[in-house]
Structure formats: C-alpha cells, structure tokens
C-alpha positions as CSV (number, residue, x, y, z in Angstrom):
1,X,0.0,0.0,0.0
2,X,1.2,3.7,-1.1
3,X,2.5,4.8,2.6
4,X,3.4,8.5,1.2
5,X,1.1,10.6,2.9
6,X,-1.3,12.4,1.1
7,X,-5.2,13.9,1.4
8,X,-6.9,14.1,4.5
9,X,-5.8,11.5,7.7
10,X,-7.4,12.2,11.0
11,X,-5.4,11.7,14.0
12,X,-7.9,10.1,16.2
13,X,-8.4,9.8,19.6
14,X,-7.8,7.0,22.0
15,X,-11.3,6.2,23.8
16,X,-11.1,4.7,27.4
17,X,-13.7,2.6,29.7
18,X,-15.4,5.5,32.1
19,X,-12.8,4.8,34.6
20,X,-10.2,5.5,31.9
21,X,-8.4,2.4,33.1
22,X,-9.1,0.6,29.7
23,X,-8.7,1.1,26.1
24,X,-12.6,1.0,24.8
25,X,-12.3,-1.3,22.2
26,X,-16.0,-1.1,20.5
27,X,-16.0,2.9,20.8
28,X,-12.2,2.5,18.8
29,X,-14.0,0.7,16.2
30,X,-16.7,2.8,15.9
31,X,-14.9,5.9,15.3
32,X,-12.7,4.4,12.4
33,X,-15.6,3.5,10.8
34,X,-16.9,7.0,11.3
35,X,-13.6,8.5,9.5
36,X,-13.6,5.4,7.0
37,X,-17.3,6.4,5.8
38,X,-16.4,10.2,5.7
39,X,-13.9,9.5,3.1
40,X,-10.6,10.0,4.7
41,X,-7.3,8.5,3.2
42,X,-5.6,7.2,5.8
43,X,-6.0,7.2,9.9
44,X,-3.2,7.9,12.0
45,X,-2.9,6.1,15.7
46,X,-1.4,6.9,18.9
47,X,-0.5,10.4,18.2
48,X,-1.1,13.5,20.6
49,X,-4.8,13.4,20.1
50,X,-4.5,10.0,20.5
51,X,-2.7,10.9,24.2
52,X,0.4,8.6,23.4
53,X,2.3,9.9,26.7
54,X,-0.6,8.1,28.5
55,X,-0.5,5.1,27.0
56,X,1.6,1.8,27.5
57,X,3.4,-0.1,25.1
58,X,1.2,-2.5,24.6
59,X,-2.0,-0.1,24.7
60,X,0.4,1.4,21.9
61,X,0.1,-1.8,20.1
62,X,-3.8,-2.9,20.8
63,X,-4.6,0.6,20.0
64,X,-2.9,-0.2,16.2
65,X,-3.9,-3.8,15.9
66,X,-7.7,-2.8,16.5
67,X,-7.5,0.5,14.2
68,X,-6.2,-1.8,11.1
69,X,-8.7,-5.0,12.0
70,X,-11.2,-2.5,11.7
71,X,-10.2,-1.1,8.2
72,X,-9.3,-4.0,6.8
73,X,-6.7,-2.9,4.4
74,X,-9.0,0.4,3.4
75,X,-6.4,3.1,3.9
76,X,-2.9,3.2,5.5
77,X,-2.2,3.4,9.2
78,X,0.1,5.6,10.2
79,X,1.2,4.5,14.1
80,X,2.4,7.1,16.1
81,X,6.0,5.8,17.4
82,X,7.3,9.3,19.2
83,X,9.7,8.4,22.3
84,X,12.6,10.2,24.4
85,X,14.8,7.7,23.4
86,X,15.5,6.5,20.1
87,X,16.4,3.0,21.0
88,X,12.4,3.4,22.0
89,X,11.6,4.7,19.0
90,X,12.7,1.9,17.1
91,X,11.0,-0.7,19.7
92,X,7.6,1.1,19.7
93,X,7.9,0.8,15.3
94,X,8.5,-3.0,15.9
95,X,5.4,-3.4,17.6
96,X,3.4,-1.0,15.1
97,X,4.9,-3.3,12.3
98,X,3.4,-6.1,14.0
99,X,0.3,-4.6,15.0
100,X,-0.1,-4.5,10.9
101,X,0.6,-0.7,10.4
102,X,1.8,0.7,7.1
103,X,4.2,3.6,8.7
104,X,5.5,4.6,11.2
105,X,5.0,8.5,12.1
106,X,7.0,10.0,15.2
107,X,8.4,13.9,16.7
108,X,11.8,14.2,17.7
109,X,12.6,13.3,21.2
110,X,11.7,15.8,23.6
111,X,12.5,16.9,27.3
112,X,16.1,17.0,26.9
113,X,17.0,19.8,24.0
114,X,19.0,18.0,21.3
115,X,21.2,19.4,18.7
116,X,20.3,19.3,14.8
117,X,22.9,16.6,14.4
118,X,21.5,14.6,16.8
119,X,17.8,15.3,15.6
120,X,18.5,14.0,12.3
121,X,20.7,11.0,13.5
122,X,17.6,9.9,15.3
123,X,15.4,10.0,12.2
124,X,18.2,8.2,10.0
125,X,18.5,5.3,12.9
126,X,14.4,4.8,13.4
127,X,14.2,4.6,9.2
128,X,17.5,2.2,9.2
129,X,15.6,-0.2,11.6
130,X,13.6,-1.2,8.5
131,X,10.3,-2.1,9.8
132,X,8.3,0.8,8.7
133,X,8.9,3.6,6.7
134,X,9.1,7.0,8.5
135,X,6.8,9.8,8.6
136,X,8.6,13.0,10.6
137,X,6.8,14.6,12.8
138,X,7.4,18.4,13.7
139,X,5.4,19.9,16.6
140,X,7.6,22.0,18.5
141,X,5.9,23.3,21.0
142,X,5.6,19.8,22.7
143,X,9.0,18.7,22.3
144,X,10.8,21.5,22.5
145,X,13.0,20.7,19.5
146,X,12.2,22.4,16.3
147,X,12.8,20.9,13.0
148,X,14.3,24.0,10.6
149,X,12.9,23.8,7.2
150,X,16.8,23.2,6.1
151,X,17.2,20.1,8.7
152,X,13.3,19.0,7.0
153,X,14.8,19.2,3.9
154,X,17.8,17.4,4.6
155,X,15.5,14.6,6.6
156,X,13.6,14.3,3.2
157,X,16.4,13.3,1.3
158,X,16.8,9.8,4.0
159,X,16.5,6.5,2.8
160,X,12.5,5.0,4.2
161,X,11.6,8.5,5.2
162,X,8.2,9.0,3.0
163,X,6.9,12.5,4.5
164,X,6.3,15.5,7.1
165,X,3.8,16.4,9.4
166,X,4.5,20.0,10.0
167,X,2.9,21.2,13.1
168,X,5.0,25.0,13.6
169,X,2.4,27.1,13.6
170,X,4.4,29.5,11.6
171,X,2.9,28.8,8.2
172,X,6.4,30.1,6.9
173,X,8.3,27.5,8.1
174,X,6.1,24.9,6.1
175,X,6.3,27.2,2.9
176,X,10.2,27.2,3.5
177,X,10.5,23.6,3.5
178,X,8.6,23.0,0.8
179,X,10.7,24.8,-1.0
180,X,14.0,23.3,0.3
181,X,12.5,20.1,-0.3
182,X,10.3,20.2,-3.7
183,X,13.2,17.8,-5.1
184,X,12.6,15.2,-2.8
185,X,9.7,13.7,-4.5
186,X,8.6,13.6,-0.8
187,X,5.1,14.1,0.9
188,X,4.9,17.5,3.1
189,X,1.9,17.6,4.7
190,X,0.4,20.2,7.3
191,X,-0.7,19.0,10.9
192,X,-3.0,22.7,11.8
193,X,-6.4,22.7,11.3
194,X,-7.1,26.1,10.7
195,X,-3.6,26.0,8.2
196,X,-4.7,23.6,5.9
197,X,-6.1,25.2,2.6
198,X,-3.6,27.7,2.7
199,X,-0.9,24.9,3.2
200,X,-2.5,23.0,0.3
201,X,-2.4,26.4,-1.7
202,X,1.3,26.6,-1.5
203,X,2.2,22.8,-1.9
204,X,1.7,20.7,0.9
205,X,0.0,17.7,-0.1
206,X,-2.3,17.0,2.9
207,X,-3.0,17.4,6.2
208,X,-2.8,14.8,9.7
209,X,-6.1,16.5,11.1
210,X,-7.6,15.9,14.1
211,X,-10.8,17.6,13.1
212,X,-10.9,15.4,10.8
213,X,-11.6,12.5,13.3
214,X,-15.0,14.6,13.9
215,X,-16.2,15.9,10.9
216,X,-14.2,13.7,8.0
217,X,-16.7,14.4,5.0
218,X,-16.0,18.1,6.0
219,X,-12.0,18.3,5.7
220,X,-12.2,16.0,2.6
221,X,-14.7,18.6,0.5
222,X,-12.3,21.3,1.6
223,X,-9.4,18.5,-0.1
224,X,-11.6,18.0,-2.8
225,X,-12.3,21.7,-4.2
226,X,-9.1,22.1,-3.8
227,X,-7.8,19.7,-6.5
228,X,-10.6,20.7,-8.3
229,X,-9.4,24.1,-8.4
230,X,-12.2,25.2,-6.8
231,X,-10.9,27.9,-4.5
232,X,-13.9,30.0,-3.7
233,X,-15.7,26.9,-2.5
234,X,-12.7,25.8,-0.7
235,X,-12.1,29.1,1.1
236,X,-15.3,29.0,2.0
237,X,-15.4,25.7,3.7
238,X,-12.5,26.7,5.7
239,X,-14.6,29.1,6.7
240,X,-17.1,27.3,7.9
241,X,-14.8,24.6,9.5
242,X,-12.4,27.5,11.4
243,X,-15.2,27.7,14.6
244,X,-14.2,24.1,15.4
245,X,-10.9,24.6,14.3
246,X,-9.6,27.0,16.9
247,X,-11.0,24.2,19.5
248,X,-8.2,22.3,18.3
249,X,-5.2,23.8,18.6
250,X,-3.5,25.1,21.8
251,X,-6.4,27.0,23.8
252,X,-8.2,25.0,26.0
253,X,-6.5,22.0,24.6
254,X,-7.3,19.6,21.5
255,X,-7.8,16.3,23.3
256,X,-10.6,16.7,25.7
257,X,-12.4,18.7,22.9
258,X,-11.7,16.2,20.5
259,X,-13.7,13.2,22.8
260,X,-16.2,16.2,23.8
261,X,-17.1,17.0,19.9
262,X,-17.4,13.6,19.2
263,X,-19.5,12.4,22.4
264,X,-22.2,15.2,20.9
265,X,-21.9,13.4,17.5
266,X,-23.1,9.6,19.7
267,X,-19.6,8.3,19.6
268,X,-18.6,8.9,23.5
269,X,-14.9,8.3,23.2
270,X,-14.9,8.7,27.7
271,X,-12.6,10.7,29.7
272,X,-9.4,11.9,29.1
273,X,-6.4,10.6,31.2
274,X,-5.1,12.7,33.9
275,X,-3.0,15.2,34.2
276,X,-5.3,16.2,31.0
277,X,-8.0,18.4,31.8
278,X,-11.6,17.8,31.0
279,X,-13.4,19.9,28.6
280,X,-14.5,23.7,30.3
281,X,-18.4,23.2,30.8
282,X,-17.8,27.2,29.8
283,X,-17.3,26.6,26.5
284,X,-19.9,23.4,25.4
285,X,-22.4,25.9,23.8
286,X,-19.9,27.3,21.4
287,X,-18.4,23.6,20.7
288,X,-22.2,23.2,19.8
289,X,-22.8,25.8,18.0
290,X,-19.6,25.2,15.6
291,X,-21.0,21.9,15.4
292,X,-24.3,22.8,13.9
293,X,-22.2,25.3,11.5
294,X,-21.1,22.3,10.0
295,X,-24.3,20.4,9.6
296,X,-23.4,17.8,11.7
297,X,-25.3,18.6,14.7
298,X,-28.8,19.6,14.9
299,X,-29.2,23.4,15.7
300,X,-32.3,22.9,18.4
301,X,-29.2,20.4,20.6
302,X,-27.3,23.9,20.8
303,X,-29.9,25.9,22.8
C-alpha cells in the first residue's frame, strides 16, 4: 500500500472505559468506521490526540492492531511511534509493524534539547531499523526541539523517510520547506487545522487532522475543491470549519475537545487521562454551536 502521505488523515483519539483504566475497544471501532465512511485516506494512531504519553506499550500496540482490524486494508495506518529515546523509538515501530501498520509516524525526542545533528541522526537510525517507513513529525511546542525547514529538507532526502507532518504554527516554516524540499519527491503535509487550505495552496499535499476525526466528509470537501481548483468553494469551507478549528489547537486544549465534539456526534470516546483536563463546561455551547455550522449537529441540541 502507497505509505506517502497524502489527502486528508485524522489523527484520532484513544477512547477509554469511564474509569479510563481501559482502552474502549468497541468505541475504537466505531470511530474508524466514522472516519472510514467520511472519506478519509488514511488514519493515524497513537499520536497526541490519541494521548500517546498516557499510553503503555502495549496499549500502543492494541490501540494499532484494533484501528487496522477494523479497516481491513482500506487506507494506511500511520502508528504514532514518538519516544525520548530513540532505542524506544525503534522498539515502539516493531510493535506498530506487527500490529499491521503501514508507517510509522514520530516527533523528535523531547525533554532534553538535542542538537540538529543529533535530531537527524535519530530520524536516520528509526528509518534504518527497516520495519516501517518514516513519517517525521514536527510539533515543537511539545518537544521542544524544532525541526528547521533546512534540517526538514535534509531529513527528506533519507533513505525510508516517506513525508512531514508540520505542526509550527508558523505557516512560513512549512512554505520554507517545501521549497528546500520540492526535489525530494517527498510528501509534506500540514498537521493545523485552521492551516490547511492555505498549506494546500502553497504545496503541501495534505494534512494529519484531528478535526478530521469529527467531521471527516467536512475536511475531505475542503481537499476536494481544492484539487478541483475550486478555491472560492474551498475558502469558503474553511470558513465554515475555522469555529471548530480553533478548539483544536493550543487553547483549551485539542484532546478533551476532540472526545467532547465527538461524544455530541453519539460516539462517547470517555474521559481523558489525567494530568489532562476535561473539557471547560464554559465553552460546550460554542463547541455546539460550531457543530451545527457544519451540519453535523442539529441546531435545536445547541440551545
């Protein structure tokens, strides 16, 4: 299966029993087939919106097995791998490869601030392991190590690396590497919601969304007009998409909002693990009301 990424993959969350002790197996399988019937390309597991510090290594692993059991071979799987360490990296893509994953997608380490040499000697070791080939994953204000679009570039050039997930939220670090890396042949996709026609407008081939693991259809007509050169009709649905885009960024937090969005849609994803916050009881009626802006959501359940 073509593991580049392109199109529209939702990062999608990890549902837990009500006690959040569990991983909720049925609820799992009932959001990928949510996504799968929206239209997305691909799904990607055990990311941040899938709250991957939270998880064990083999909730890492059930998490993947059940996500490609449950789309039987109808887009790739990209498993989030991200670790500290990168003899961790490489042992967390092992068990992806198992689990039946097509790639492997992962952030540089993060804690400890690393040097760009180091940074891209972790990349070339996690692709040399072989077992799946290598999404890169930049989101630097969680790790605390930024990929420049120069070390991107250079990253893009690496033997079983297939892409990017940009998540700087400065747009002109994603135009910058695009252009560093336009000889690549490489897939550079955006990770920001609220980024992602303009990303597509200057190159970018995609996006790892996480509203997409709400409103799929949604993201993928935006995709859509855009290939078909439809820009007024694209602009537009980003638009309409941006109220439930800015739930999903940094302010109050992407995760509980995420599970909060969906439990409105009937697919109750339960609580977020702690330290994680739960969703501000403050701002429900405006999750609703963006919601209903997108059709999705009856406007009488927002009053």
């Amino acid at each position: 299966m073509e593991t580049a990424p392109t199109g529209v993959i939702p990062a999608i969350p990890t549902p837990f029993t009500p006690d959040g002790r569990s991983v909720d197996e049925a609820a799992l399988r009932r959001i990928v087939r949510h996504v799968i019937e929206g239209g997305v390309h691909g799904i990607m597991t055990t990311g941040g919106t899938g709250e991957f510090p939270h998880l064990s290594r083999e909730e890492h692993r059930l998490v993947t097995e059940i996500v490609v059991a449950e789309t039987a071979g109808a887009v790739p799987i990209y498993a989030g791998t991200a670790a500290c360490s990168t003899w961790e990296a490489v042992a967390l893509g092992e068990d992806a490869a198992a689990a039946g994953a097509d790639a492997a997608i992962l952030t540089p380490p993060f804690y400890f601030r690393i040097p760009d040499e180091m940074l891209y000697r972790h990349f070339v070791d996690v692709a040399a392991s072989g077992r799946l080939p290598v999404v890169v994953y930049n989101n630097p204000l969680y790790t605390g190590n930024n990929l420049s679009p120069a070390l991107i570039a250079s990253l893009m050039e690496v033997d079983g690396v297939v892409g990017l997930k940009q998540s700087n939220d400065d747009l002109g670090q994603l135009v910058e590497a695009l252009r560093l890396a336009e000889l690549s042949g490489r897939s550079l996709c955006t990770g920001i919601d609220s980024q992602f026609y303009a990303a597509l407008c200057v190159g970018a081939r995609g996006i790892f969304s996480t509203a997409a693991a709400i409103v799929p259809a949604a993201l993928v007509r935006l995709y859509d007009l855009v290939q078909e050169g439809e820009h007024e009709g694209a602009l537009e649905q980003h638009r309409i998409l941006q109220p439930l885009n800015r739930f999903l960024e940094y302010d109050p937090g992407y995760v509980s909002p995420t599970k909060e969005a969906l439990t409105m849609l009937g697919l109750d994803c339960g609580p977020v693990r702690r330290p994680l916050p739960d969703f501000p009881e403050t701002e429900r009626s405006a999750l609703k009301e963006a919601l209903a802006g997108l059709g999705v959501l009856e406007r009488e359940a927002v009053a």
